[in-house]
PADRENVEX-872669 format. One record per residue (C-alpha): residue number from 1; residue in three letters; z, y, x. Coordinates in steps of 0.001 Angstrom, whole numbers, plus 524288, in hexadecimal, padded with zeros to 5 digits. Each point is the difference from the previous one (the first is absolute). Layout:
REM PADRENVEX-872669
num|residuo|w|v|u
NUM|ALA|Z|Y|X
...
This chain:
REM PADRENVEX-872669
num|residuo|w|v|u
1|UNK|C7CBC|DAFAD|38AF5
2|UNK|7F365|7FBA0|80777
3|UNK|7FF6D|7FCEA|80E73
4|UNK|7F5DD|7FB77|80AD6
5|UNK|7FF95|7F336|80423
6|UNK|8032E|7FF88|81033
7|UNK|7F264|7FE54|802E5
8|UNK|7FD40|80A93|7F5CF
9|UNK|7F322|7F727|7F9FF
10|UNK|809A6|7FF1C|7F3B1
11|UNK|80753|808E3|7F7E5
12|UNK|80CFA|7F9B9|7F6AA
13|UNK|804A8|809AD|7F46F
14|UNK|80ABC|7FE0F|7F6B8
15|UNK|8013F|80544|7F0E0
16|UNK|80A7D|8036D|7F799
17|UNK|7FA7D|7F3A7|7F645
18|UNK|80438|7F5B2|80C98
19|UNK|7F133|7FDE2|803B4
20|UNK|7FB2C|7FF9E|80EBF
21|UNK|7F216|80242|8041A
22|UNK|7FA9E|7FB17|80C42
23|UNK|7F252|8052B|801B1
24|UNK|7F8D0|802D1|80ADA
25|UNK|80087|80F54|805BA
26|UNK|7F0A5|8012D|802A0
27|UNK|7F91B|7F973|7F472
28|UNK|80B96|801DF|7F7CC
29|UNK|7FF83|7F179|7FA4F
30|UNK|80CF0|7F982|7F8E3
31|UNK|80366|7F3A6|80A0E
32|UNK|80CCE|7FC99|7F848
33|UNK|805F8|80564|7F269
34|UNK|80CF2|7FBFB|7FE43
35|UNK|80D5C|802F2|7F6CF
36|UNK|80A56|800DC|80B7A
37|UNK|80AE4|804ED|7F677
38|UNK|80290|80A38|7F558
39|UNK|7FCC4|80CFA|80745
40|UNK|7FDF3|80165|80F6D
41|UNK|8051C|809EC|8067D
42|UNK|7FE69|7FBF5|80D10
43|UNK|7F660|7F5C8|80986
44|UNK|7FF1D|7FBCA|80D3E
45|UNK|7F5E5|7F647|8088F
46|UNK|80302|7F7FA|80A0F
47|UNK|7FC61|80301|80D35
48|UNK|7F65F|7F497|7FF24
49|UNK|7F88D|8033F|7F2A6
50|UNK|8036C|7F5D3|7FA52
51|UNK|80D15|80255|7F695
52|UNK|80364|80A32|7F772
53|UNK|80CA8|8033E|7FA34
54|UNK|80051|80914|7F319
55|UNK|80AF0|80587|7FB4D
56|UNK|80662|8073D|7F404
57|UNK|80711|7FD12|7F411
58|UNK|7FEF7|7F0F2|7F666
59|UNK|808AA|7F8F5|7F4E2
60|UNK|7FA8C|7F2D6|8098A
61|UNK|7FC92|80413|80BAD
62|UNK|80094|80E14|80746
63|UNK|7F8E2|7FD3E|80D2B
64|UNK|7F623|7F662|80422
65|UNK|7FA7E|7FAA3|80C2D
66|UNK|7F148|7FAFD|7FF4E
67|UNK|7F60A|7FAE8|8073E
68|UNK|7F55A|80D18|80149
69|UNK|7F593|7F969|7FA6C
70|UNK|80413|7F417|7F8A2
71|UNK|80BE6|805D4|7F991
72|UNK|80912|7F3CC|8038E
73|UNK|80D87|802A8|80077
74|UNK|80697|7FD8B|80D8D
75|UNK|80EE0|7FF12|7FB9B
76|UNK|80B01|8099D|7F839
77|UNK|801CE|80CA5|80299
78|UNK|8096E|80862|7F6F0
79|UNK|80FB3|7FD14|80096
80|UNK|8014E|80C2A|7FAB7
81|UNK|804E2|804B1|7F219
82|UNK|7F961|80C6A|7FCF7
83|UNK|7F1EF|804BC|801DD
84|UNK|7FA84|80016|80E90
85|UNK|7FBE3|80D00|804C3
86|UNK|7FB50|7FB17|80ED8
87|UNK|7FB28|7F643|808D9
88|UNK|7F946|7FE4A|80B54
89|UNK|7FB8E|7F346|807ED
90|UNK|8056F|7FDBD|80E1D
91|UNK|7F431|80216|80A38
92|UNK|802C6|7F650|80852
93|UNK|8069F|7F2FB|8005D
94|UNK|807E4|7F795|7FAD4
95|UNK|7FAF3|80681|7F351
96|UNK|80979|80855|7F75D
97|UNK|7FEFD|8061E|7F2AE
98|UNK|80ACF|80CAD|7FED6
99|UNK|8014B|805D2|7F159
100|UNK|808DB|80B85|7FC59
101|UNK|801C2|7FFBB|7F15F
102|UNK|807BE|80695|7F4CD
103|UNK|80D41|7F91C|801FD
104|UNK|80100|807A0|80D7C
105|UNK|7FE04|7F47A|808C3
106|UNK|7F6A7|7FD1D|809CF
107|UNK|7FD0C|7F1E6|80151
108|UNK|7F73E|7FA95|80B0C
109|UNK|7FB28|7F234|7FB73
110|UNK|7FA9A|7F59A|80AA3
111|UNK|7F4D6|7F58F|7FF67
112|UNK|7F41A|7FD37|7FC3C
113|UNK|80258|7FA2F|7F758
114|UNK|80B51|80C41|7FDB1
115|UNK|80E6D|7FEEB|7FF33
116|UNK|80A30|808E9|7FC78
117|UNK|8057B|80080|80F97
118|UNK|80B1B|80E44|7FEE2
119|UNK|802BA|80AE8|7F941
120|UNK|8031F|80EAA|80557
121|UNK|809DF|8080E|7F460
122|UNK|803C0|80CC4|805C2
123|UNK|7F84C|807AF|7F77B
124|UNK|8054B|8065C|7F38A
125|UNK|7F572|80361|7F9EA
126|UNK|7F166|7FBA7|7FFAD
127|UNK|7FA62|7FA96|80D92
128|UNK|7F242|80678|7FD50
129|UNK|7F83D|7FBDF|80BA3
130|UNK|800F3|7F510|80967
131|UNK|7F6FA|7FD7B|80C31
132|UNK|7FE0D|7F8DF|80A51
133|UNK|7FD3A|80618|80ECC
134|UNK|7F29A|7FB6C|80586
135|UNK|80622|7F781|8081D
136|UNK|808EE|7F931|7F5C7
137|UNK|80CFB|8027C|809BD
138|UNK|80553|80980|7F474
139|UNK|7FEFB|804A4|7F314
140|UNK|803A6|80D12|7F9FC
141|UNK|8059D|80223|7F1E3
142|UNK|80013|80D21|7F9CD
143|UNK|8074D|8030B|7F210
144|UNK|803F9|80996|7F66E
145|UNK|80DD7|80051|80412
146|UNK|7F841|80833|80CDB
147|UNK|802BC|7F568|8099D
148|UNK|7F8FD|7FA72|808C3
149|UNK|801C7|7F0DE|80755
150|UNK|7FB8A|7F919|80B78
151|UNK|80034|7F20F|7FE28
152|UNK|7FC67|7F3A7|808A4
153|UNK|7F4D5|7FADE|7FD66
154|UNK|802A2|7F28B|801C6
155|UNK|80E0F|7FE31|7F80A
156|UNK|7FF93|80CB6|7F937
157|UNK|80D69|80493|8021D
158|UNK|802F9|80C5B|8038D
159|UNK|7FBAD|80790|80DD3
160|UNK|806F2|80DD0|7FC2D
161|UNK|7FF3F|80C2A|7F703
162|UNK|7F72E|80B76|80230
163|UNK|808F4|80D5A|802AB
164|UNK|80233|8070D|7F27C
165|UNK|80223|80E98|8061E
166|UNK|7F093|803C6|7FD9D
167|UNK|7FCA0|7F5D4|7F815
168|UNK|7F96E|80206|7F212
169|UNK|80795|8048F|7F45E
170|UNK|7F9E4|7F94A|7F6A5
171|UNK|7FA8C|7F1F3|7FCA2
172|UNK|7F645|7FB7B|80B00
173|UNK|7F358|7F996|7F99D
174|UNK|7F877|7FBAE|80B5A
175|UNK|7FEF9|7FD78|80DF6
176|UNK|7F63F|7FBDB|80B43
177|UNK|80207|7FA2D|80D1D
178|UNK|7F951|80837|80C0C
179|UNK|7F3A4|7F5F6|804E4
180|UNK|80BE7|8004A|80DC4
181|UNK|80AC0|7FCE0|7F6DD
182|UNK|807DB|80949|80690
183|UNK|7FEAF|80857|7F5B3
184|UNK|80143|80058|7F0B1
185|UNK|7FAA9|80BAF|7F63E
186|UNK|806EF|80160|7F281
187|UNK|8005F|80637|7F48B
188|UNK|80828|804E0|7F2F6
189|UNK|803A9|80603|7F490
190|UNK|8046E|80936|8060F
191|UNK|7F39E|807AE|802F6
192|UNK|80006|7FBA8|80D5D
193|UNK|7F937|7F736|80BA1
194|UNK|806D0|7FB2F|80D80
195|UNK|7FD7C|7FB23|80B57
196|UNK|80A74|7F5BD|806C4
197|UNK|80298|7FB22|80C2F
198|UNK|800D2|7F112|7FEA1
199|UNK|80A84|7FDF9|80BC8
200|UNK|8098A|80B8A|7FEF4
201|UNK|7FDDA|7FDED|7F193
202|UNK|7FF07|80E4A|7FFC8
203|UNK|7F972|80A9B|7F975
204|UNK|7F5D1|808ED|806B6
205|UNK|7F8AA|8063D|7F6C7
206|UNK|7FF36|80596|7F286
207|UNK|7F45F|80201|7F96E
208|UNK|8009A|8075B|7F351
209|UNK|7F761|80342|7F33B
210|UNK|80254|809A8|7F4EA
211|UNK|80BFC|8010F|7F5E7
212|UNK|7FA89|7FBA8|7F389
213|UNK|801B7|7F3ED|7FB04
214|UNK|7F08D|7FBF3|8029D
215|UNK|803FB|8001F|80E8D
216|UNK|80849|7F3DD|7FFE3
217|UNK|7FAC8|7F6FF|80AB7
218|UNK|7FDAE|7F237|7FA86
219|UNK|7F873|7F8AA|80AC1
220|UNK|7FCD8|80008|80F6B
221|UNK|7F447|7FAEB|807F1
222|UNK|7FFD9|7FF33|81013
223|UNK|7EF54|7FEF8|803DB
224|UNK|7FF11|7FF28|80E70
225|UNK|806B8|80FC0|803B0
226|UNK|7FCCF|80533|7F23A
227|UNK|80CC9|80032|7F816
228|UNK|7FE02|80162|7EEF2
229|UNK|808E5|8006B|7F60C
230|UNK|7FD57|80138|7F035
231|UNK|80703|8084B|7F72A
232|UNK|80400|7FECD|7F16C
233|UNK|7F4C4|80872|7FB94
234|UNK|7F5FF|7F67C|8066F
235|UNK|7FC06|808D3|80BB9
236|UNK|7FE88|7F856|80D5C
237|UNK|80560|807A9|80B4F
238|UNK|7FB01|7FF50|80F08
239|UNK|80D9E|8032F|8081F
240|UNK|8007E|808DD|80ACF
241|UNK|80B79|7FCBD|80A00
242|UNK|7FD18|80C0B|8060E
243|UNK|8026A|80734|7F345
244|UNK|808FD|7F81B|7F8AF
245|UNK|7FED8|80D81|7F5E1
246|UNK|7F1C4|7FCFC|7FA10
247|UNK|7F8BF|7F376|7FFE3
248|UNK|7F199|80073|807C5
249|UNK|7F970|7FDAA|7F344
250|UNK|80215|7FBCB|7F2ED
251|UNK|7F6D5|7F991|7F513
252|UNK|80466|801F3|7F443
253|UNK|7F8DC|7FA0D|7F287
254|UNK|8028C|802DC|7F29F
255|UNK|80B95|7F7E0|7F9F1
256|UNK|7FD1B|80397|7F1E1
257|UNK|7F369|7FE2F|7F74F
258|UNK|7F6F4|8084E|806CB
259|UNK|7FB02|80932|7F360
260|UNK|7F4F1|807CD|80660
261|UNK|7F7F7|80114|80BFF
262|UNK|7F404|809DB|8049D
263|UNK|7F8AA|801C6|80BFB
264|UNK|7FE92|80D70|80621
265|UNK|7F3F4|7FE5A|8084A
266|UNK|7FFFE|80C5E|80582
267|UNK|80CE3|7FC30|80782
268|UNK|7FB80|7F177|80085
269|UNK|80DEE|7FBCC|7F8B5
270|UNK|80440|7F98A|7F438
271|UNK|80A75|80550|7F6E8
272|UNK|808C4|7F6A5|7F893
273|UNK|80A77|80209|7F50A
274|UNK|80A0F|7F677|7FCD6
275|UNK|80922|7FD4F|7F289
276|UNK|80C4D|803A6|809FB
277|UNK|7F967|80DF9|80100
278|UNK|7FB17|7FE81|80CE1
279|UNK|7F3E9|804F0|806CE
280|UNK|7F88A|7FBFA|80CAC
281|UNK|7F671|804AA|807A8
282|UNK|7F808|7F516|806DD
283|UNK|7F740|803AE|80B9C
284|UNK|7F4C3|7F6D9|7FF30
285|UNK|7FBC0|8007E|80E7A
286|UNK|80DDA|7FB62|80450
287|UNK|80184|7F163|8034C
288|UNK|808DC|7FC26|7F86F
289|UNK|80012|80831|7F531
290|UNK|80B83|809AA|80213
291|UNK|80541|8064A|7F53D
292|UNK|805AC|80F23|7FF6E
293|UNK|8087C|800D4|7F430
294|UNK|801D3|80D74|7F9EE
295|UNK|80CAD|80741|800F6
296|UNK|808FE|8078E|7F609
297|UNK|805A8|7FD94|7F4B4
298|UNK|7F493|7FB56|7F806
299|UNK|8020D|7F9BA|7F24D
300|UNK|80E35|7FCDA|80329
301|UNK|7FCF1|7F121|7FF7C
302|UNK|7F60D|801BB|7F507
303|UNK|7F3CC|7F93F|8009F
304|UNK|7F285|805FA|8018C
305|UNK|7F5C0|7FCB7|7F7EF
306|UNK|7F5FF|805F0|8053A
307|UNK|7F7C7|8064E|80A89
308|UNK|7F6CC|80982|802F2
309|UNK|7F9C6|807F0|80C8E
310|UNK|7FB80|80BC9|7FEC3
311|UNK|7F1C0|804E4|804A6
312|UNK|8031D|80600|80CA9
313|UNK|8092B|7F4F4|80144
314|UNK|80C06|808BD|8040F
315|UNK|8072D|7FD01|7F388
316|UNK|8037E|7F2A5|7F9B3
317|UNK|804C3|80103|7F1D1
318|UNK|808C0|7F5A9|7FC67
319|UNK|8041B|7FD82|7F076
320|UNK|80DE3|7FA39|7FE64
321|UNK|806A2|7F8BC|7F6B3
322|UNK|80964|80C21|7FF2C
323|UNK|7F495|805B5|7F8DF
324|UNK|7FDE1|809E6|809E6
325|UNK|7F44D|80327|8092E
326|UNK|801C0|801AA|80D4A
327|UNK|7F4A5|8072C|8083B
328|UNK|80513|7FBDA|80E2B
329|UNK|7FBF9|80522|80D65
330|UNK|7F806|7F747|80720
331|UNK|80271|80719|80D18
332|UNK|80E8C|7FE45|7FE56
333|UNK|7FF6D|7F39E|7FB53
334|UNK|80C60|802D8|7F754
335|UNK|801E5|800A2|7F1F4
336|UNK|7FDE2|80E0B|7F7B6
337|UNK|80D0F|80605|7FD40
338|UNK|7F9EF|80413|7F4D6
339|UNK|7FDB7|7F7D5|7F4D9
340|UNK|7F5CC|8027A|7F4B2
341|UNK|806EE|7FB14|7F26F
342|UNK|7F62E|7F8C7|7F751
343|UNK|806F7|7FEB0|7F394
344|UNK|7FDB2|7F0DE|80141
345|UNK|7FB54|7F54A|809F4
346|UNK|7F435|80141|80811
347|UNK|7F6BD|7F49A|7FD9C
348|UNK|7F540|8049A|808D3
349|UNK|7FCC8|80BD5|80A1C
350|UNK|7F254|80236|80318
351|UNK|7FD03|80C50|808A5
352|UNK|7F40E|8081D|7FEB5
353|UNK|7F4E3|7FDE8|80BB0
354|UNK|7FE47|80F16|800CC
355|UNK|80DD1|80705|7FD9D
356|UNK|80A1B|7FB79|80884
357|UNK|8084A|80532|7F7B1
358|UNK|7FC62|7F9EE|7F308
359|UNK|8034F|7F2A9|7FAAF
360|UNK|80044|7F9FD|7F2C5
361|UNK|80BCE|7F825|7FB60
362|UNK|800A1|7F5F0|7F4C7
363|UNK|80CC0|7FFA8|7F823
364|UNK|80582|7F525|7F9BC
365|UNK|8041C|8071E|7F4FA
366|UNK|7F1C5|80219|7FA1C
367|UNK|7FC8A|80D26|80940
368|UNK|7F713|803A3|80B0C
369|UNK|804BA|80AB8|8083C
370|UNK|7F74B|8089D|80833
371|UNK|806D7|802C1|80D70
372|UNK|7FCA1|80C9F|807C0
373|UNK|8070B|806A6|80C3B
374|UNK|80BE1|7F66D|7FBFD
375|UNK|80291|80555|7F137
376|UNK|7F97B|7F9A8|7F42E
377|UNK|7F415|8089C|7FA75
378|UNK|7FDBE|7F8CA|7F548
379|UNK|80502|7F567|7F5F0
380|UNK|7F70A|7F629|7F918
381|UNK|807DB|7F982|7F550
382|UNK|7F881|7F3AE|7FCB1
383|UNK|80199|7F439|7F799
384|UNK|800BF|7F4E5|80B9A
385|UNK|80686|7FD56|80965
386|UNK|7F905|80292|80C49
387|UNK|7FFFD|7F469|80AE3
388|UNK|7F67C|8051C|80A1D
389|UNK|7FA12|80C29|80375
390|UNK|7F37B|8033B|8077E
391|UNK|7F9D7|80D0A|803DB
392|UNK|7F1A5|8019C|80128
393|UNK|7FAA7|8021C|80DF4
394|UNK|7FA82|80D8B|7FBE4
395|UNK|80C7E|80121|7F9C7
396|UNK|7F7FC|80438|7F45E
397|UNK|80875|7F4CA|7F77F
398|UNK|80AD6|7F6A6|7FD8D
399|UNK|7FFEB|7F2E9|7FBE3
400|UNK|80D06|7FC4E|7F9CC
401|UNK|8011F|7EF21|7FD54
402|UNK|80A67|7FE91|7F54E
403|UNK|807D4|7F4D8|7F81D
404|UNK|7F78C|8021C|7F52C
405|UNK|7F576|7F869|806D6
406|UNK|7F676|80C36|801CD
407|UNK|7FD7F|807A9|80A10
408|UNK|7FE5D|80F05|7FD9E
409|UNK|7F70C|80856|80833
410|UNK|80589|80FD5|7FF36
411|UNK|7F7B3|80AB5|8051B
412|UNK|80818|80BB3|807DC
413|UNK|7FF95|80BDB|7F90B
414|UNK|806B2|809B4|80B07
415|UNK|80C9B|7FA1C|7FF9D
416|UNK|7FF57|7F88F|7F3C5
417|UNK|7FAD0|7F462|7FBD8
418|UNK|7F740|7FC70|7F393
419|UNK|7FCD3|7F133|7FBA6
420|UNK|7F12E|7FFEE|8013C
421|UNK|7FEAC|7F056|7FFAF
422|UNK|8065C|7F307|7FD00
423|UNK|7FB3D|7F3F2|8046D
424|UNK|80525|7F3BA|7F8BC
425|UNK|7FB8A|7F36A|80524
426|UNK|80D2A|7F8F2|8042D
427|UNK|807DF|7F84D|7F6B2
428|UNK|80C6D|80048|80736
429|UNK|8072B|80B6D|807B7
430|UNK|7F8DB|8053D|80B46
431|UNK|80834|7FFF9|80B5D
432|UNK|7F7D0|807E7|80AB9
433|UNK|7F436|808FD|7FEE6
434|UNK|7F8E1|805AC|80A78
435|UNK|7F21B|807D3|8054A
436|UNK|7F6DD|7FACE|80868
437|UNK|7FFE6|80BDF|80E2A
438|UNK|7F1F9|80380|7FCE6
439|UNK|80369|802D0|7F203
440|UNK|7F890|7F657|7F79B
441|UNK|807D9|7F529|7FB08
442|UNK|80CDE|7FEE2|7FA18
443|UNK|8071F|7F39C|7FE98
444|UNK|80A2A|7FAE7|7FA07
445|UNK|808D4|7F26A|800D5
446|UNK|809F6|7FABA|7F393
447|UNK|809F4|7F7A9|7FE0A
448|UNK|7F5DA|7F499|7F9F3
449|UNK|7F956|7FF69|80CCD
450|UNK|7F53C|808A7|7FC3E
451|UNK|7F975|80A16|809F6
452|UNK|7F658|80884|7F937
453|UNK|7F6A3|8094B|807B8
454|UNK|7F961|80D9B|7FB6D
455|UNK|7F2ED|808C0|8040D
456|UNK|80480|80C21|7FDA1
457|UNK|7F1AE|80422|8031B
458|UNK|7FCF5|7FA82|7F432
459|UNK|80C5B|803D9|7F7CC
460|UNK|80707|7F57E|8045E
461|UNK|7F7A3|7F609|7FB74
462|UNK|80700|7F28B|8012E
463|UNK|7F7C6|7F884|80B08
464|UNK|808FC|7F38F|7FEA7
465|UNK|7FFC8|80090|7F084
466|UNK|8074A|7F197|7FDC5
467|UNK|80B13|8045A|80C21
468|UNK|800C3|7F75E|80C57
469|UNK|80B30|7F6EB|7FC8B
470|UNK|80107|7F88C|80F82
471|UNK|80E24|80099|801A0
472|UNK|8090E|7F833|7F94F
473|UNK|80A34|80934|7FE4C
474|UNK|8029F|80E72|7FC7A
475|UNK|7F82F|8091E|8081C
476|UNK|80B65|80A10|805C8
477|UNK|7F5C9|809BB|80983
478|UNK|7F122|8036A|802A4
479|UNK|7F90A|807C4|808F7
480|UNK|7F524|801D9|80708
481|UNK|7FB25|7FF8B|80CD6
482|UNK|7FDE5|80EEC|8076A
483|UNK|7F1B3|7FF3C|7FD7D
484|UNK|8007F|7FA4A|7F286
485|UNK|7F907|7F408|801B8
486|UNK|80A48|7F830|7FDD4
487|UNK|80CDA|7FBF3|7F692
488|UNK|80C01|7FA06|803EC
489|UNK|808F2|7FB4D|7F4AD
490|UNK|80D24|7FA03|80315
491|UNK|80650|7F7A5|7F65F
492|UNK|80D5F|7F9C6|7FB63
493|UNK|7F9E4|7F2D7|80465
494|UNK|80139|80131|80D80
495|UNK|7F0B5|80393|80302
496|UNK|7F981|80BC7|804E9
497|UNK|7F1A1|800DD|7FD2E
498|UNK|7F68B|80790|80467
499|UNK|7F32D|802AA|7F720
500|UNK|7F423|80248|80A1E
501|UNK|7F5A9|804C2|7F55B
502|UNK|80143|80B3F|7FA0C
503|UNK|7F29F|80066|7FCF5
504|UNK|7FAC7|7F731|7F8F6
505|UNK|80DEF|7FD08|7FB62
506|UNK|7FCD7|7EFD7|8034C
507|UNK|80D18|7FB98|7FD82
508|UNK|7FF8E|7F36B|8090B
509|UNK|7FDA0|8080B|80C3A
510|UNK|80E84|80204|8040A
511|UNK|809D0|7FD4B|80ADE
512|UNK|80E37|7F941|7FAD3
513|UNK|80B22|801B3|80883
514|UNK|80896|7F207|7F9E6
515|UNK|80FF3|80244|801EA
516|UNK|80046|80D01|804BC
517|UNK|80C99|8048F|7FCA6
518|UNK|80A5A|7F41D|7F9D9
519|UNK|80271|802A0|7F263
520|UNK|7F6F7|80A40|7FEE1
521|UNK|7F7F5|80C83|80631
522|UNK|80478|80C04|7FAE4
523|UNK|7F63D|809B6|8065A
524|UNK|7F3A0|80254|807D7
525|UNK|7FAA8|80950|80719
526|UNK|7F593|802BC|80B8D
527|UNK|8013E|80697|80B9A
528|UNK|7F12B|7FED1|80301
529|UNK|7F5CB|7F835|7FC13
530|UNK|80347|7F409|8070D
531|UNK|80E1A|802C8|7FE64
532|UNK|809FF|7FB16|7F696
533|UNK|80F0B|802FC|7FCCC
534|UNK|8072A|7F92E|7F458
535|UNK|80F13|7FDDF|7FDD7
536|UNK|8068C|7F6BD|7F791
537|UNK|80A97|7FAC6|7FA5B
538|UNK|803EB|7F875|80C30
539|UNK|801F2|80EB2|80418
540|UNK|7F767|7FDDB|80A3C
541|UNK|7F57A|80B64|804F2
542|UNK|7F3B8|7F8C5|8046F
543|UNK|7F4B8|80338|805CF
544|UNK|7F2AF|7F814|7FEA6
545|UNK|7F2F3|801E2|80A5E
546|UNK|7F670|7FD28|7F645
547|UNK|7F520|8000A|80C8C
548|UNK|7FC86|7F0C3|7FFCA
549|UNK|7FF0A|800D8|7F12D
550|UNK|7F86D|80B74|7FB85
């Protein structure tokens, strides 16, 4: 949970270890870090600024009341016994705390310092939400037993029952107050949104989502006019009340560990796989980022592990972990009906710069497999396993990086592919391998930090001989900048960095990008030469204007 402060300098969020932050929204600077209870599920400010209440589950203590930036405790709130799922502070006064919790009670608690005042036990099962009306006169509790009450916001008892007849038919999560308070929005498990009419206590609208599970609506926010709601699978939706059908827009993220992203700069998008078997299309000149996720059946709930776009950029293969390769429609933005089996996982997918129709695919089971007009042309069995796989801009070669700490350069023969050259200068597994645009270099990043760079004018003479070793942690993706004279390297340890000579190869003349991605960057890519995008394992999709650093 994490909300604004009234004056909205200050922003209060709650974790599932008990500890609120209060730091500030602009400069992003911790003003108070405090253990309110066990886990919070739920926060609210005074109208003032100057209290917070957090709220969740404790063995001492399950809500707390605290002074915003001291952390000192104004009084007892709690006479519940089982975990609090919501509160929310009374906007005006006399002051008033109201917490639904576990036990199916509502309790509305008096002070400061706070009292236990009444309690409200007409629901039968869980009172999810509980809020106060702008102007304090009411509040409004929500459950899973689908019913929703109007209380007094003063004594808390009981105002009346909304009407049942069109109400939800499922548990409802969530609800906000209209900024009039004459109306309130919901939502539910039941795949649904609606719109009620404070006084009459009546329905007047239905909004509705899909039918899969994914489409459960868990959360509600009222802006100004601009009504949202969030589903189960993550994705924010913009209501229409003039077409209650389909929302306005919808963002939707990736929930799982993103596994794979690539930038089609012809189209000026991203493409990004996820471990669920998902697959977006992100348009980069859209503010914000809106994602297009492709249709059809896909892997079936599969993941993919990895991605590749074709030269013309009108097909986007996709290797899943149902050891298949998919060579999907870019136009159609759907998913190929027709799946290529592999005979084992895809590791990598790297797509020739000349064929649109050829790719190269590594194979965890010790193979390389040459992909042409969607059948394999030809089978390399070889005696590593391949990790990463890079075609040559002339498309003249393939550089294959493999657990065996080498990386193996193969020259195309027609369809085939003969070992011409192995270059061993890692000591631990190479995780990513890839050629410089203009053809010269190849580099190549390991799992001991190392990143090693090639001439291949000058048969891939080492021009870094003793490895740059700056990160402090396992080196997961290279590549270079669009007109090779530049590196980025993204690494388990949070950092991008971006090597600016290419030259002279003068190690100390680099750009470091410090807590990029929490726990780790996963990949990097440019979409010009002042333009980065790396994901994570936050499973976040970032973009970096490298302008004021280059």
């Amino acid at each position: 949970m994490a909300k604004f402060s009234p004056n909205g300098e200050w922003i209060a969020s709650g974790d599932e270890r008990g500890r609120v932050l209060v730091w500030a929204a602009k400069s992003k600077n911790i003003k108070l870090d405090i253990i309110a209870c066990r886990r919070v599920l739920d926060l609210s400010w005074s109208n003032d600024g100057q209290r917070i209440v957090a709220a969740g589950d404790g063995a001492e203590s399950m809500a707390r009341c605290f002074a915003w930036d001291t952390g000192n405790q104004f009084g007892d709130v709690g006479a519940h016994s089982k975990c609090i799922l919501s509160c929310d502070f009374r906007p005006s006064r006399p002051f008033k705390i109201v917490t639904a919790a576990e036990d199916n009670v509502v309790n509305v608690h008096q002070g400061p310092p706070f009292k236990f005042q009444s309690s409200f036990k007409e629901h039968t099962r869980f009172p999810n939400c509980v809020r106060y009306s702008s102007d304090g006169a009411h509040i409004i509790s929500v459950g899973s037993d689908s019913k929703i009450y109007q209380l007094d916001g003063t004594e808390g008892t009981k105002v009346k029952e909304f009407e049942a007849k069109d109400g939800h038919k499922g548990s409802i999560y969530s609800f906000s107050w209209s900024p009039d308070n004459k109306q309130i929005l919901t939502c539910s498990g039941d795949k649904t949104a609606k719109l009620w009419d404070v006084a009459s206590g009546a329905c007047v609208k239905t909004f509705t989502f899909g039918n899969n599970v994914e489409d459960m609506q868990v959360s509600t926010a009222w802006c100004g006019s601009t009504l949202i709601t969030v589903s189960l699978s993550g994705a924010i939706n913009y209501l229409d009340p003039d077409n209650p059908a389909k929302p306005k827009l919808t963002i939707h993220g990736h929930q799982a560990n993103i596994t794979a992203a690539e930038v089609d700069t012809r189209h000026n998008r991203i493409f990004s796989s996820d471990s669920a078997g998902l697959v977006a299309s992100w348009g980069l000149g859209s503010q914000p980022l809106l994602s297009t996720w492709l249709t059809g059946k896909g892997m079936g709930g599969k993941g993919v592990s990895s991605l590749a776009v074709s030269s013309d950029a009108e097909t986007l293969f996709s290797g899943g972990f149902d050891d298949k390769l998919r060579l999907n429609s870019v136009k159609t933005g759907a998913f190929s009906d027709n799946a290529l089996a592999l005979g084992g996982l895809p590791t990598s997918v790297a797509a020739s710069h000349k064929n649109p129709a050829l790719a190269v695919v590594g194979i965890s089971q010790n193979k390389l497999l040459v992909v042409k007009g969607g059948n394999v042309v030809h089978t390399a069995n070889i005696k590593y396993k391949p990790t990463s796989v890079a075609i040559a801009p002339d498309d003249s070669e393939v550089a294959v990086a493999g657990d065996d700490k080498k990386v193996h350069i193969y020259a195309f023969a027609g369809d085939s592919l003969n070992e011409k050259k192995v270059l061993g200068e890692h000591q631990t597994d190479i995780l990513d391998v890839a050629y410089s645009p203009n053809g010269k270099f190849v580099a190549s990043c390991d799992n001991g930090r190392f990143l090693f760079i090639r001439d291949r004018t000058a048969d891939f003479a080492t021009k870094n001989p003793l490895g740059w070793q700056y990160h402090s942690a396992k080196v997961s993706s290279l590549a270079f900048s669009p007109d090779s004279t530049r590196l980025a390297t993204a690494s388990q340890d949070q950092s991008i960095i971006i090597w600016n000579d290419l030259t002279e190869f003068e190690g100390s003349k680099r750009i470091t990008l410090e807590f990029a991605h929490y726990e780790g960057v996963t990949s990097v890519r440019w979409v010009d030469a002042k333009t980065l995008v790396t994901t994570g394992v936050d499973r976040a999709i970032k973009i970096w204007d490298l302008s004021s650093r280059l």
